[in-house]
C-alpha positions as CSV (number, residue, x, y, z in Angstrom):
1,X,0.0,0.0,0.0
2,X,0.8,3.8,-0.5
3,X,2.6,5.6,1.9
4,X,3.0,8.8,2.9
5,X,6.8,10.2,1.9
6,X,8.7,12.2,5.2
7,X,9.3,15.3,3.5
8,X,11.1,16.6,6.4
9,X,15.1,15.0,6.4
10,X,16.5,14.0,9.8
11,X,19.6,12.8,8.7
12,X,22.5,15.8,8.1
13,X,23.5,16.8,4.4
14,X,26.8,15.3,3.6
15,X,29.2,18.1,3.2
16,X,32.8,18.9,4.1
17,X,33.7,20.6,7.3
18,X,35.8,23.5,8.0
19,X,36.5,22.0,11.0
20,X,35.1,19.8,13.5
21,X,34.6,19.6,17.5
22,X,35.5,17.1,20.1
23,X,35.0,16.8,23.4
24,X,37.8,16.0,25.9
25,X,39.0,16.6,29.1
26,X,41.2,18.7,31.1
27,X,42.0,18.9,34.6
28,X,38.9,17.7,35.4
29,X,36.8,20.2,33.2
30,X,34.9,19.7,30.5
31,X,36.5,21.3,27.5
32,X,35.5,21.6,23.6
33,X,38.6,22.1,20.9
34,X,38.9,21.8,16.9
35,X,40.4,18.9,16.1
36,X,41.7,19.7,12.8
37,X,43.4,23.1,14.3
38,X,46.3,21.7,15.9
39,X,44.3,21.0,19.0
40,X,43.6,24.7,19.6
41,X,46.9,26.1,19.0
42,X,45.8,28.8,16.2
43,X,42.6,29.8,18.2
44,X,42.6,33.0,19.6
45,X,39.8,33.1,22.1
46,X,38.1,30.9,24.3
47,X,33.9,30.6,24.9
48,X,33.2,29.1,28.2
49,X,29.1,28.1,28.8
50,X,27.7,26.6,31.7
51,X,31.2,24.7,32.8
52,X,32.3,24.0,29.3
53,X,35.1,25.7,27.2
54,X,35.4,26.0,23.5
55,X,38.1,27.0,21.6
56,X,37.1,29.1,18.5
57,X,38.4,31.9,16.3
58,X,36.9,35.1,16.4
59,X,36.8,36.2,12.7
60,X,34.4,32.9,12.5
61,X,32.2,33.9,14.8
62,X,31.7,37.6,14.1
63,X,31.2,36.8,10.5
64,X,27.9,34.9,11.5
65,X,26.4,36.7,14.2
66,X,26.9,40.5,14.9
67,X,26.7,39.9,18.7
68,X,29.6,38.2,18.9
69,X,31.2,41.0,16.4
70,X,30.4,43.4,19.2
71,X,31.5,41.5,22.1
72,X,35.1,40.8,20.3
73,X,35.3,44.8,19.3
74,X,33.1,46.6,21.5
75,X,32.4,44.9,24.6
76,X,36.0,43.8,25.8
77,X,39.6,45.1,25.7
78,X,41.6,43.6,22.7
79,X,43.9,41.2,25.6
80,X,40.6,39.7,26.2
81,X,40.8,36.1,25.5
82,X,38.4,34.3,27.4
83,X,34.2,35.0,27.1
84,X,31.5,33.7,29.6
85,X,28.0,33.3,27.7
86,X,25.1,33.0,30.2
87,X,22.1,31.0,30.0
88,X,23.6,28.5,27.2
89,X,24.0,24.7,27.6
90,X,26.8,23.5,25.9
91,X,25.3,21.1,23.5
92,X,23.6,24.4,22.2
93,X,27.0,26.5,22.0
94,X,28.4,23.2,20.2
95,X,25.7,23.5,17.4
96,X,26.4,27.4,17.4
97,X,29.6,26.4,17.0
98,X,29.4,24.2,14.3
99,X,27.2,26.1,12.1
100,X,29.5,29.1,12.4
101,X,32.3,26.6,10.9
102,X,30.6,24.6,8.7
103,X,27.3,26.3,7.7
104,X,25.2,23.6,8.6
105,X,23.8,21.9,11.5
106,X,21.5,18.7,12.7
107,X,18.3,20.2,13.8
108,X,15.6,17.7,15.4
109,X,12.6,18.2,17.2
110,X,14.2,18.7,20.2
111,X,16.5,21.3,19.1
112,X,15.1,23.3,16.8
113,X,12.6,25.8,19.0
114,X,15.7,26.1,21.4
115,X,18.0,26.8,18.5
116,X,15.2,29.3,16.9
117,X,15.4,30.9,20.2
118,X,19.2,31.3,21.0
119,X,20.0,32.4,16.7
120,X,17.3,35.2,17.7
121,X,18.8,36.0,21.0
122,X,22.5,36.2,18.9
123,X,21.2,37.6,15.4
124,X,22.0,34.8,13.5
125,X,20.2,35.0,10.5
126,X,21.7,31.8,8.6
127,X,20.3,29.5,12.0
128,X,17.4,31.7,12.2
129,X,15.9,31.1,8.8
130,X,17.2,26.9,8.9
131,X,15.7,26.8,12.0
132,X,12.3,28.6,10.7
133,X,12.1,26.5,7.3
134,X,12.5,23.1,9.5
135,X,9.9,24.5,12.2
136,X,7.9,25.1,8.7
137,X,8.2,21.7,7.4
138,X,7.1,19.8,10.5
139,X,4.1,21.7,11.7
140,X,1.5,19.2,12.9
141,X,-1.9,20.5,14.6
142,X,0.1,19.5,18.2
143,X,2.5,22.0,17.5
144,X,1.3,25.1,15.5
145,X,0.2,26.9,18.2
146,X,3.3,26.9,20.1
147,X,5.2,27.9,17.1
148,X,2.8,30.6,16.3
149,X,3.3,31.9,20.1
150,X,7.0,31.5,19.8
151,X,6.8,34.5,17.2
152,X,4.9,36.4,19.3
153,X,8.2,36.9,21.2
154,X,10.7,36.7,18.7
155,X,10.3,38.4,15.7
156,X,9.9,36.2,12.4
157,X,7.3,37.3,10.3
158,X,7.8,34.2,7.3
159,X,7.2,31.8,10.0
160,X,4.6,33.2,12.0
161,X,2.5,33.4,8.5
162,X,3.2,29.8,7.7
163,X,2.3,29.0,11.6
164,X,-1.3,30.7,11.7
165,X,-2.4,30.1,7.8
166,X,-1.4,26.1,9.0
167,X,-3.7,26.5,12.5
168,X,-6.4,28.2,10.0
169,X,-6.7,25.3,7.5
170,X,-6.5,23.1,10.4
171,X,-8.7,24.3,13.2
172,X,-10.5,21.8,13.9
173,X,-7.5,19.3,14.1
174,X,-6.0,22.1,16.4
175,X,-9.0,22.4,18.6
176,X,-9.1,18.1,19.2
177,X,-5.1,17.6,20.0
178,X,-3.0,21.0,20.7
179,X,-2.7,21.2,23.8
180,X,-1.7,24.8,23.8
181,X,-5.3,25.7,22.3
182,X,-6.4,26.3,26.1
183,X,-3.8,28.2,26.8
184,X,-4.6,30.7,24.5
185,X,-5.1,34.2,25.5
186,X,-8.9,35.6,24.7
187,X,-7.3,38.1,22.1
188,X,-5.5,35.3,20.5
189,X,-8.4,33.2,20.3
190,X,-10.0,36.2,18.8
191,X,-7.6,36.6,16.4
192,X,-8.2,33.3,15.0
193,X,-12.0,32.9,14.9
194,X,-12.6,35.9,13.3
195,X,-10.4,35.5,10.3
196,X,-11.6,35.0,6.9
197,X,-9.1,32.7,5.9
198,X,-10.3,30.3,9.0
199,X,-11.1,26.7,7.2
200,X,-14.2,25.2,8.9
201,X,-16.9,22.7,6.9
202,X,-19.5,23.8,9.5
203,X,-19.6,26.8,11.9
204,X,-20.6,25.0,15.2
205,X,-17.1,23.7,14.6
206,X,-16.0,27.2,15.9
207,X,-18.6,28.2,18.4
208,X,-18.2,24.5,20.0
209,X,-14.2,25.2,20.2
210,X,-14.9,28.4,22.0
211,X,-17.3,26.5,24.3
212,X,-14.3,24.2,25.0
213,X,-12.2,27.5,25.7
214,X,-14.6,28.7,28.1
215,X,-14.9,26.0,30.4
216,X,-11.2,24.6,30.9
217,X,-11.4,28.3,33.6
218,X,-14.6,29.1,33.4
219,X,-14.7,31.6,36.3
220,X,-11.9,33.5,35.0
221,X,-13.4,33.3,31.0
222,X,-16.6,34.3,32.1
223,X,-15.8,37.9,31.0
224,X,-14.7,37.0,27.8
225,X,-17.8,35.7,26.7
226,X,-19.8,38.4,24.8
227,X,-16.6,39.0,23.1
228,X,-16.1,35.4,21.7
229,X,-19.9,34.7,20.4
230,X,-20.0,38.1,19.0
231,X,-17.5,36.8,16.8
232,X,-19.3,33.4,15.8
233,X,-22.8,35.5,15.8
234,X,-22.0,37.0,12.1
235,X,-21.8,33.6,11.0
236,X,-24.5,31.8,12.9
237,X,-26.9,31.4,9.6
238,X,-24.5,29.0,8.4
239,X,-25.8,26.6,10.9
240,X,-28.8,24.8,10.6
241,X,-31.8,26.6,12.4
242,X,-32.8,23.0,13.9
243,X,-28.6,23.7,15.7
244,X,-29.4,27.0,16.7
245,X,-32.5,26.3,18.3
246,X,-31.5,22.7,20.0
247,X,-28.1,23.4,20.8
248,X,-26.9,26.9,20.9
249,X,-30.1,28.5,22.3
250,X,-29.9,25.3,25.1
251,X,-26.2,26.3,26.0
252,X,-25.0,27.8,29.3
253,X,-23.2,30.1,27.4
254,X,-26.8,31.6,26.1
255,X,-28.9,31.4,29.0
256,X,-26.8,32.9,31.4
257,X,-25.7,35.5,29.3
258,X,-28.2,38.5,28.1
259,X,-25.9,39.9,25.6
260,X,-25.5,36.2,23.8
261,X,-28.8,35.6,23.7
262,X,-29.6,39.0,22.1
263,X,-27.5,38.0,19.4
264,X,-28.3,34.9,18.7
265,X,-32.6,35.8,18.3
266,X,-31.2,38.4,16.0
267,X,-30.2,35.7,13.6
268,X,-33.0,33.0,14.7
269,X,-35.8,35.4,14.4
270,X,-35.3,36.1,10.5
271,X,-34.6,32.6,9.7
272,X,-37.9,31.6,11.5
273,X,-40.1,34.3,10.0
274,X,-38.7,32.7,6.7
275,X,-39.6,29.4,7.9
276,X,-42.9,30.4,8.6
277,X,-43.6,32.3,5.2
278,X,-42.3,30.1,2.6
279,X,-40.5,26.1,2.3
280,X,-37.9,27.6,0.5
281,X,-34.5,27.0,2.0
282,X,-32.7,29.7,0.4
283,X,-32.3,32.7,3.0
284,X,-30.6,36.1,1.8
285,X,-29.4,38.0,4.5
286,X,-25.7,38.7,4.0
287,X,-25.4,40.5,7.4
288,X,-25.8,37.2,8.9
289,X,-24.0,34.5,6.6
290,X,-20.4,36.8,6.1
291,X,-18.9,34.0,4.0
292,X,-14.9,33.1,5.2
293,X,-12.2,33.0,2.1
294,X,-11.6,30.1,0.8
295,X,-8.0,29.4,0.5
296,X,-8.7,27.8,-3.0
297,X,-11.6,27.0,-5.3
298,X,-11.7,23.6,-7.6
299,X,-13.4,24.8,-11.2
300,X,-15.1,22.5,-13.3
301,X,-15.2,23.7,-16.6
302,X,-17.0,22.6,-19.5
303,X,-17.7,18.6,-20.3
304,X,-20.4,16.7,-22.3
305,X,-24.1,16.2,-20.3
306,X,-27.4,15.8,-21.7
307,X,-26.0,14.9,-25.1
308,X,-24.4,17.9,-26.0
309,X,-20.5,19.6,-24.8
310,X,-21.7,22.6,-22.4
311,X,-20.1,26.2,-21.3
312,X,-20.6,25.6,-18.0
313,X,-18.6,26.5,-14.8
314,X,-18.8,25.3,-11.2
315,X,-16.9,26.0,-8.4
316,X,-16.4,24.0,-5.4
317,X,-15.4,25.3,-2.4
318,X,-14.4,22.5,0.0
319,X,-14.5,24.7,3.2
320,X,-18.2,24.4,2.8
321,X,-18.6,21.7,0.5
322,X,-20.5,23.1,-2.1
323,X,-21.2,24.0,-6.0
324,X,-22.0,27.0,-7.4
325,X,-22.7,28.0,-10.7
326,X,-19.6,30.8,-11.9
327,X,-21.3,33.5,-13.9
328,X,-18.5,33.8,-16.5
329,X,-18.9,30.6,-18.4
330,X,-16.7,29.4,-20.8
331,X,-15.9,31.0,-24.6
332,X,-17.0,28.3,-26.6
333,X,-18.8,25.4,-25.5
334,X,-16.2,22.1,-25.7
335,X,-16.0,18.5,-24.3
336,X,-12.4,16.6,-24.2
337,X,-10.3,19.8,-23.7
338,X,-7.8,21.0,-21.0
339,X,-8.2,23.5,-18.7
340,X,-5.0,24.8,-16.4
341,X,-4.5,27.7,-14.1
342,X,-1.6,30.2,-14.9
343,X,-0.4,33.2,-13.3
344,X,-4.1,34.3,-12.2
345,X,-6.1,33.4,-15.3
346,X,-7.9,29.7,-17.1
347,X,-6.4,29.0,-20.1
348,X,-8.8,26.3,-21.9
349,X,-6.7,23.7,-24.8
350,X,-8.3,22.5,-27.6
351,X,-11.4,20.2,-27.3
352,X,-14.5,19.4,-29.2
353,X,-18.0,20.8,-29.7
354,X,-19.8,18.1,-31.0
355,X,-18.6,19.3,-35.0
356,X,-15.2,20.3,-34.9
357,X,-11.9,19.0,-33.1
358,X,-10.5,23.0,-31.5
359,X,-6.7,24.3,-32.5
360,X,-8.0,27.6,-30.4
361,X,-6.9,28.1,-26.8
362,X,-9.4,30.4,-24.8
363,X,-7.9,32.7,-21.3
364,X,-10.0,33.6,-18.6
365,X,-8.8,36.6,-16.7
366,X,-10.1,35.9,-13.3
367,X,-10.0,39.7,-12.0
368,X,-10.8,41.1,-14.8
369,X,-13.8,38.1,-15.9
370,X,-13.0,38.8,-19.3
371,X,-12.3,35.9,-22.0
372,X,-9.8,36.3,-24.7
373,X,-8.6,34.3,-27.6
374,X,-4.9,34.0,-27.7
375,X,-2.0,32.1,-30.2
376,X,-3.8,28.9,-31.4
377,X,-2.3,25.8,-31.4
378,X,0.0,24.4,-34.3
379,X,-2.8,21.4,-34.9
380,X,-6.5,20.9,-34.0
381,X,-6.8,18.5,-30.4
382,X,-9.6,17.3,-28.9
383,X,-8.7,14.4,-26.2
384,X,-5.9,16.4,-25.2
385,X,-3.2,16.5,-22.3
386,X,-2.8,19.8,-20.8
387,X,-0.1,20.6,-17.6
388,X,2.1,23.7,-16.5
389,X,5.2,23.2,-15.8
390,X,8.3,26.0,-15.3
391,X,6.2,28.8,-16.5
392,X,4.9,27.0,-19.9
393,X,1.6,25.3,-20.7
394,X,2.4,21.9,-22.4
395,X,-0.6,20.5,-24.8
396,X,0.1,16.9,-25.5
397,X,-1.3,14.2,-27.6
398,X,-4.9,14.1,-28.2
399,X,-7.5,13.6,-31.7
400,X,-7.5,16.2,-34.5
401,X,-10.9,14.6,-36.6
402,X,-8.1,12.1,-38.6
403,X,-6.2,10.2,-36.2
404,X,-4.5,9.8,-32.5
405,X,-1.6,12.0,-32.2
406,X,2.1,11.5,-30.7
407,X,2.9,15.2,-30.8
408,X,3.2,17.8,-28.0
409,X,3.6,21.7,-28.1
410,X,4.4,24.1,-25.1
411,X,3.0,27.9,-25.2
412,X,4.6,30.8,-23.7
413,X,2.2,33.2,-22.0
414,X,4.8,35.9,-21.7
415,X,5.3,36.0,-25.8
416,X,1.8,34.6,-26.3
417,X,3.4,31.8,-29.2
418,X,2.9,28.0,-29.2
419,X,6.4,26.1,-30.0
420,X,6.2,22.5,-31.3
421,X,8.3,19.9,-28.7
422,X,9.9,16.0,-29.5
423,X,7.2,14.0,-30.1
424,X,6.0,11.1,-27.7
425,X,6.6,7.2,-28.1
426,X,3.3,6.3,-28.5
427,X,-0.1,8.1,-30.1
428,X,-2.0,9.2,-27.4
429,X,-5.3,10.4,-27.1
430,X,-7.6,10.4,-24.1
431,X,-4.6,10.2,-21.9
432,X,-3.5,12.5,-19.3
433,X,-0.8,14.3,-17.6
434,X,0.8,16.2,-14.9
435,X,4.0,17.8,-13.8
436,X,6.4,16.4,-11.0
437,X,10.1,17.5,-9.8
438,X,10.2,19.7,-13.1
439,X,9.4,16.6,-15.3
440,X,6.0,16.0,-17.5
441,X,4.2,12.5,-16.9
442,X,1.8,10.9,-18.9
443,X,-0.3,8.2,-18.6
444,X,-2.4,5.6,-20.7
445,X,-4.7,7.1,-23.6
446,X,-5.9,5.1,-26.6
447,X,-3.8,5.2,-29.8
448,X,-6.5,4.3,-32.0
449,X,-6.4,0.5,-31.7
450,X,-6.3,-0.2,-28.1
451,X,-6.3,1.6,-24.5
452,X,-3.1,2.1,-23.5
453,X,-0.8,1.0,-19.8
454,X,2.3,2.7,-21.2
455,X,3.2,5.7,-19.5
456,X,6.5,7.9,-20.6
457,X,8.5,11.0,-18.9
458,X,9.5,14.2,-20.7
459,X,12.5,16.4,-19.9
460,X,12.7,19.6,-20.7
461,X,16.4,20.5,-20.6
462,X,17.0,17.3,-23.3
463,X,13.9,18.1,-25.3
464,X,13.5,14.3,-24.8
465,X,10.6,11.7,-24.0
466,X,11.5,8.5,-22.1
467,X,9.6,5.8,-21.4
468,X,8.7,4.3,-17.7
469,X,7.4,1.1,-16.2
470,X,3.8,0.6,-17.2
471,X,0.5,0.7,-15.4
472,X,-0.8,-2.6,-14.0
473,X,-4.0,-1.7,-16.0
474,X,-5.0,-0.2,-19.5
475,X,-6.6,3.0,-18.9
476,X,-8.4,5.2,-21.5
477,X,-10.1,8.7,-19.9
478,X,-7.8,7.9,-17.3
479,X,-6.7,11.2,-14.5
480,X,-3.6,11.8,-13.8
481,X,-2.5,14.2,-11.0
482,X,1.2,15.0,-9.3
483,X,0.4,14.2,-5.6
484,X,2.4,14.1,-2.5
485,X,5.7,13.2,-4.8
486,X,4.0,10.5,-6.5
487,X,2.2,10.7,-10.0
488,X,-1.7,8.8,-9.6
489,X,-2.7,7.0,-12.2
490,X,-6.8,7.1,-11.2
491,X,-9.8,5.3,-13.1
492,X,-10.2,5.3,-16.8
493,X,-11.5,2.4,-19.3
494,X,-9.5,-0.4,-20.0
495,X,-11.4,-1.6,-23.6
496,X,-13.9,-3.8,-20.8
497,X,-15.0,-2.0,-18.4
498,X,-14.7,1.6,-16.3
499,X,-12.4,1.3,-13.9
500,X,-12.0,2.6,-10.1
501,X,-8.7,1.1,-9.3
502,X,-5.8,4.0,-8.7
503,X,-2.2,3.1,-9.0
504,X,0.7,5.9,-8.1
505,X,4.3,6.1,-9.4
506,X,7.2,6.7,-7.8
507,X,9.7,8.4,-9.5
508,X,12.5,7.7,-7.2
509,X,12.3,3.9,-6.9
510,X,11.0,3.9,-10.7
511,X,8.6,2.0,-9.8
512,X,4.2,1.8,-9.9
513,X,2.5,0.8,-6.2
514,X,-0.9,0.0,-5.7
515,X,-3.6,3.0,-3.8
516,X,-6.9,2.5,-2.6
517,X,-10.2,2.1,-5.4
518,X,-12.2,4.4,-5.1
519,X,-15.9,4.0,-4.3
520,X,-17.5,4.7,-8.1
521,X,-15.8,4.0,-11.5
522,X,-15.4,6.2,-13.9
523,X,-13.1,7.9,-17.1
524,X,-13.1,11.1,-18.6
525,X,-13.6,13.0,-15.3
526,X,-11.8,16.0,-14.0
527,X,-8.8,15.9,-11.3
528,X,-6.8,18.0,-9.2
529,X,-5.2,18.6,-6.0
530,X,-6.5,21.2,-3.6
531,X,-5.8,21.4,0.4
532,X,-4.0,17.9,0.5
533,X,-6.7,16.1,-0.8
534,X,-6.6,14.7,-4.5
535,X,-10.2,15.2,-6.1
536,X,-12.1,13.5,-8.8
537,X,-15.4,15.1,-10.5
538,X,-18.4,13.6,-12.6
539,X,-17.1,11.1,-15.4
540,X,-18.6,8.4,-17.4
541,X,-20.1,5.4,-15.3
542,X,-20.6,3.0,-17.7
543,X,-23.9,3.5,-18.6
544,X,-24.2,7.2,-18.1
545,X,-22.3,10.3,-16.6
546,X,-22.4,11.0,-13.1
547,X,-22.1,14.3,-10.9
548,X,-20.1,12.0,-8.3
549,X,-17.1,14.1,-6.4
550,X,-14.7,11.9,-3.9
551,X,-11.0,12.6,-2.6
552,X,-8.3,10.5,-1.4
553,X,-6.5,12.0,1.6
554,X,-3.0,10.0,1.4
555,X,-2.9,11.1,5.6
556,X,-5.6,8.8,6.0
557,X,-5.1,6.4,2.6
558,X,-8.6,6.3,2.2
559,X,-11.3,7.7,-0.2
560,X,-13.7,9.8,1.1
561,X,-17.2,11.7,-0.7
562,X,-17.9,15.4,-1.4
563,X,-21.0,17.2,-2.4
564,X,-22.2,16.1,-6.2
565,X,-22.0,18.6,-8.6
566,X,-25.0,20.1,-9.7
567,X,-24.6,19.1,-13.2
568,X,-23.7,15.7,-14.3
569,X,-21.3,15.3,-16.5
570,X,-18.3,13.7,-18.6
571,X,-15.5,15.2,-20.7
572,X,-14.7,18.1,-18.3
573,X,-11.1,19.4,-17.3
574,X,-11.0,20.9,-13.5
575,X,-8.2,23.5,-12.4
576,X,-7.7,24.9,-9.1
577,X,-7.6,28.4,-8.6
578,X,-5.6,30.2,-5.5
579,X,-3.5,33.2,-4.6
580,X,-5.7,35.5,-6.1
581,X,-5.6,39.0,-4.5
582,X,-9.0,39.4,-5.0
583,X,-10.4,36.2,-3.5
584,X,-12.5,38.3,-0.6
585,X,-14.3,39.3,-3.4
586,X,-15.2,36.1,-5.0
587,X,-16.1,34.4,-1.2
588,X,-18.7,37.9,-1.6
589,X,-19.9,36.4,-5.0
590,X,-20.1,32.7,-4.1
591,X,-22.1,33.7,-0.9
592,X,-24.3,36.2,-2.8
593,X,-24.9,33.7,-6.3
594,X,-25.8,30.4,-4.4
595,X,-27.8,32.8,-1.3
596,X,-27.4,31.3,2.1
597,X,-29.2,27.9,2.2
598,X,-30.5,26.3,5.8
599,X,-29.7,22.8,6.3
600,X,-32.1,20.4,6.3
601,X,-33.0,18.3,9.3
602,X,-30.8,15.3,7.4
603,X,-27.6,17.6,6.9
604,X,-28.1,18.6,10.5
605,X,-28.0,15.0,11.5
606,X,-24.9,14.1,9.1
607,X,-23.3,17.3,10.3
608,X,-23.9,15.8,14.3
């Protein structure tokens, strides 16, 4: 089975070293030299921490740290020879030590935050930053908080970014293991509710966490109270009213407290006088359903449903799982095209609309909203395989009305201008493809004859296509997606039968391993990778398409199911869009297009 790859290395890069440090002793102290200096002899000062000595040359030292530059020059008389540090262990000035030498140093868990602290005590900003991209790379929900905090007193703006957005898209992971959540001051616990960029599938995750908050000291919270529920009470129509009534308007927190309750019946008694008038479940009231940002949207673009290739766009937004129709639908209606998202705008490859196999290539500009035709491609392709990789979108493969193709072109947005590549080993159409460790995979396809299990590798420094081991299984409308360092080979026809089986490669052992099934099978569907997860949309069943969305969380190795899309369909291509500067405004549209809708009783129940 799959596993998850340690990104994070433990073991230290091999590299030379200036010099290196022993321990020895003399006359019954502990004492710390450089073994490859003559034992000392061209040293010209001497550090002694907490009973230990260590022999060291000042120009080393001032070079990486200015403290030190300014206790050599500044801060002592030039006969000065020998320095006491306070507060420092020794196996801390040894790694001090050693990085000033070598440049490099063994961090672990149990060093890093005391080695993050000391580089920041000493101005070391070579420590500082290794120490902040290792803190980076291994924060879990146990420790985000406490490395969040940590900025709080010691100035690092890069990491105390990564730390909250990480506690944001995690809260409720946060909530159920950090310790540390408790500990939180009101105002930091303010700071994090109230944020936009706060990831949450259902509200009541954030008004039951400040519950939690509350009672671990409830005497001395008390206070705090109005504060926190005035936070959640902008928000409280995205719970269900059957929540609010049974659970919220039931709480302590509620009865005891006038000002909570106030604010609560100014969000129930709208949704009830809505209830009363009409059964529909749509509710517009913006004032009371402020939608958060979503970090990233998952576009649907286009397909074939009802018989016909449509426009259409959805996006999903998996904070709340849920669709929405875009308003800006596609240029041209097409089936069997590509879609990717580059440098804040869609760029739609190729395709079909039921007549004609498409040479053109279509960009949305996502703050602007306006579609543009740019450079077509060199030949017509429908079936296509569309990626980005280094800052060019490749188009690979695919059907021009006469036959399966084996050649590939890249475009360059900046010059606008398609440029034909080497062409593939095999004709492939209805393959797919994606980009991993600057490299362009692609998998299965059909050449005309029969569904294909080959799968090759392009490099773009040789201008060269090579082939690697095949998939255990023939797959035709296959999806292909780069995912946690492996390539996933998911679904697809094999000339039988539609397929849920999902395969991965890994391109360091060369080598295919077997993943999951998921629940339904289907080819020609759309895949991508958004928060963690890998995500399939709608397809071909068999018999007929399906608006079926499920992601695989490698964390977990399991499958899991999202909301349906509201229109089924097959042939699509799905892209996800992030870092846009003016996402605030689209969580404003999405709220406003799809109005706030009440849960049913049922959703309540699933939610619970």
């Amino acid at each position: 089975m799959l596993k998850p790859k340690n990104t994070v290395s433990s073991e230290r890069k091999q590299r030379p070293y200036v010099a290196c440090l022993e321990f020895g002793n003399t006359g019954g102290k502990n004492q710390f030299h450089l073994s490859k200096l003559s034992r000392g002899q061209l040293c010209d000062t001497v550090i002694r921490v907490d009973g230990g000595e260590f022999y060291v040359h000042k120009v080393v030292l001032c070079k990486c740290s200015p403290y030190f530059r300014a206790l050599f020059s500044h801060w002592s008389t030039p006969d000065c020879v020998t320095f006491d540090i306070p507060g420092m262990s020794t196996s801390l000035m040894c790694l001090i030590i050693e990085f000033a030498y070598t440049g490099n140093v063994l961090l672990t868990g149990q060093n890093a935050l005391d080695l993050f602290v000391v580089a920041d005590r000493y101005n070391m900003t070579g420590l500082l930053q290794a120490c902040s991209d290792y803190l980076e790379k291994q924060l879990n929900p146990q420790n985000c908080l406490s490395i969040w905090l940590l900025t709080d007193t010691f100035y690092h703006p890069e990491l105390r970014e990564k730390s909250e957005l990480y506690t944001l898209s995690h809260f409720k992971e946060v909530v159920d293991t950090c310790a540390d959540f408790l500990q939180l001051s009101a105002q930091q616990l303010v700071q994090i509710i109230e944020s936009d960029l706060l990831i949450v599938k259902q509200e009541k995750t954030v008004y039951k966490a400040i519950l939690k908050w509350l009672a671990h000291a409830p005497k001395e919270r008390k206070t705090y109270s109005s504060l926190l529920f005035s936070k959640v009470s902008i928000r409280l129509a995205w719970m269900s009213p059957k929540y609010l009534i049974e659970h919220v308007n039931e709480s302590e927190l509620v009865k005891t407290n006038p000002e909570c309750r106030a604010m609560l019946f100014q969000t129930l008694n709208p949704i009830l006088d809505h209830m009363s008038r009409t059964s529909h479940r749509s509710f517009a009231c913006p004032s009371l359903a402020i939608p958060r940002v979503p970090p990233a949207l998952l576009l649907a673009i286009g397909g074939w449903t009802d018989g016909s290739p449509t426009s259409l766009i959805e996006a999903y937004d998996a904070r709340s799982d849920r669709w929405i129709d875009v308003a800006y639908t596609t240029e041209t209606i097409r089936a069997y095209h590509g879609a990717v998202f580059y440098n804040g705008s869609i760029y739609c490859v190729g395709g079909f609309d039921s007549i004609e196999q498409f040479s053109a290539v279509h960009r949305l500009d996502l703050t602007s909203h306006n579609w543009e035709e740019v450079s077509p491609m060199h030949v017509s392709r429908c079936f296509v395989s569309v990626t980005v990789m280094n800052d060019y979108i490749y188009a690979l493969g695919g059907y021009n009305g006469q036959e399966r193709l084996n050649t590939a072109e890249r475009y360059d947005p900046k010059c606008n201008q398609w440029t034909i590549i080497s062409s593939m080993h095999e004709q492939r159409s209805d393959a797919s493809c994606a980009t991993l460790y600057s490299r362009v995979y692609i998998c299965g396809g059909f050449n005309g004859i029969q569904c294909l299990s080959t799968a090759e590798c392009y490099n773009p420094d040789e201008d060269q296509w090579t082939l690697i081991p095949n998939m255990s299984s023939r797959r035709s409308g296959v999806g292909v997606a780069a995912y946690a360092n492996y390539i996933f080979a998911v679904g697809g026809f094999d000339g039988v039968s539609r397929l849920n089986t999902t395969e991965a490669y890994n391109p360091s052992t060369n080598a295919w391993c077997s993943v999951p099934s998921m629940p339904n099978a289907r080819s020609n569907f759309g895949i991508s990778v958004m928060n963690d997860n890998l995500f399939v949309a709608g397809g071909f069943g068999g018999i007929t398409t399906i608006p079926n969305v499920e992601f695989y969380d490698i964390k977990t190795n399991i499958w899991l199911s999202a909301k349906d899309m509201k229109t089924s369909r097959s042939a699509l291509s799905c892209c996800v869009v992030n870092g846009l500067s003016n996402m605030a405004k689209y969580a404003a549209a999405l709220n406003s297009m799809q109005r706030q809708h009440l849960p049913t009783e049922e959703e309540d129940e699933m939610e619970q």
